[in-house]
C-alpha positions in Angstrom: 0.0 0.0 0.0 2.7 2.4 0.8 4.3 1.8 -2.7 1.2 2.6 -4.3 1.2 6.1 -2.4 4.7 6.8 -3.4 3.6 5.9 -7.2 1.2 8.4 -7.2 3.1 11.2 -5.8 5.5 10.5 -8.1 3.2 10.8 -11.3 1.4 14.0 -9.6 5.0 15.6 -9.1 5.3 15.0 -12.5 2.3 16.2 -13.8 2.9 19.6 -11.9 6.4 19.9 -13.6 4.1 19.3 -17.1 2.4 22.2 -16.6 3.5 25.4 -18.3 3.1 28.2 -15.8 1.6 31.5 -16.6 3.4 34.7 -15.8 1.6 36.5 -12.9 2.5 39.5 -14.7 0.9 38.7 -17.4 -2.8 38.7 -15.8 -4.6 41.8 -14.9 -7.5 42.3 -11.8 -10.1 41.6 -14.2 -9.0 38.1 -15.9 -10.7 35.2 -14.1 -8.7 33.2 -11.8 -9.6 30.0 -9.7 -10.1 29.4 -6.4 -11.3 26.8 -3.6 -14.8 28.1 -1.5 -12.7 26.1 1.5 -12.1 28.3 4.8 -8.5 27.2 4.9 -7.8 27.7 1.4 -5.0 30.7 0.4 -4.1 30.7 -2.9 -5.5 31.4 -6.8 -5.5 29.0 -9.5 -4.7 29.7 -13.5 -7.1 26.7 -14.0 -9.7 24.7 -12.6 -7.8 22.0 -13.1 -4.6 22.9 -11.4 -2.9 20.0 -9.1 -3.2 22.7 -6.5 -7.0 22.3 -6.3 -6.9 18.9 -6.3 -7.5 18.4 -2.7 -10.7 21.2 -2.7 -13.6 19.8 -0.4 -15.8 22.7 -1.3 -16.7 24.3 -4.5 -14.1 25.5 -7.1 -15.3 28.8 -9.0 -13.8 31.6 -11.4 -13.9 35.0 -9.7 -11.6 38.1 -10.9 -7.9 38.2 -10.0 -9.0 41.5 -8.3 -12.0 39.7 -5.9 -9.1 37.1 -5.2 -6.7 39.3 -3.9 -9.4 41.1 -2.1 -10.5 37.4 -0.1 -6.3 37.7 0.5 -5.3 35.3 -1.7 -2.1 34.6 -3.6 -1.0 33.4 -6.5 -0.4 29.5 -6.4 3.1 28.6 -7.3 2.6 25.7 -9.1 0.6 27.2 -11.8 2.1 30.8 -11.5 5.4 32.1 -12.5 6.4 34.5 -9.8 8.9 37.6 -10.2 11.7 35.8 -8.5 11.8 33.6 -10.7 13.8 33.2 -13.8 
């Protein structure tokens, strides 16, 4: 069982380093972003589909980068490409 655990963190690692991230530059406060309804949830999504929202127990919705930042939110850094980096 433990194997089977490690397998599929593997392949999600992998999936994550798939994905081409967006340049959080590149988005202004109106473009829709995605986030997790959860209390304990802190970050906005490029997609709905993001590895980040896998683990959502509540609903996943587009709101404005804007309202997202407002609900103090940051950008996820799976899906994001942050100014520090190159």
């Amino acid at each position: 069982m433990l194997l089977i655990s490690v397998a599929s963190c593997t392949e999600q690692e992998e999936e994550q380093t798939k994905m081409v991230k967006v340049d959080l530059n590149s988005i202004t406060e109106i473009d829709t972003v995605w986030i997790c309804t959860g209390s304990a949830a802190k970050r906005f999504h490029s997609s709905d589909s993001c590895p980040g929202v896998n683990s959502c127990t509540k609903e996943v919705k587009g709101i404005t980068r804007g309202e997202a930042e407002k609900k103090r939110r940051s950008a996820c850094n799976i899906c994001y490409r942050l100014e520090e980096e190159e």
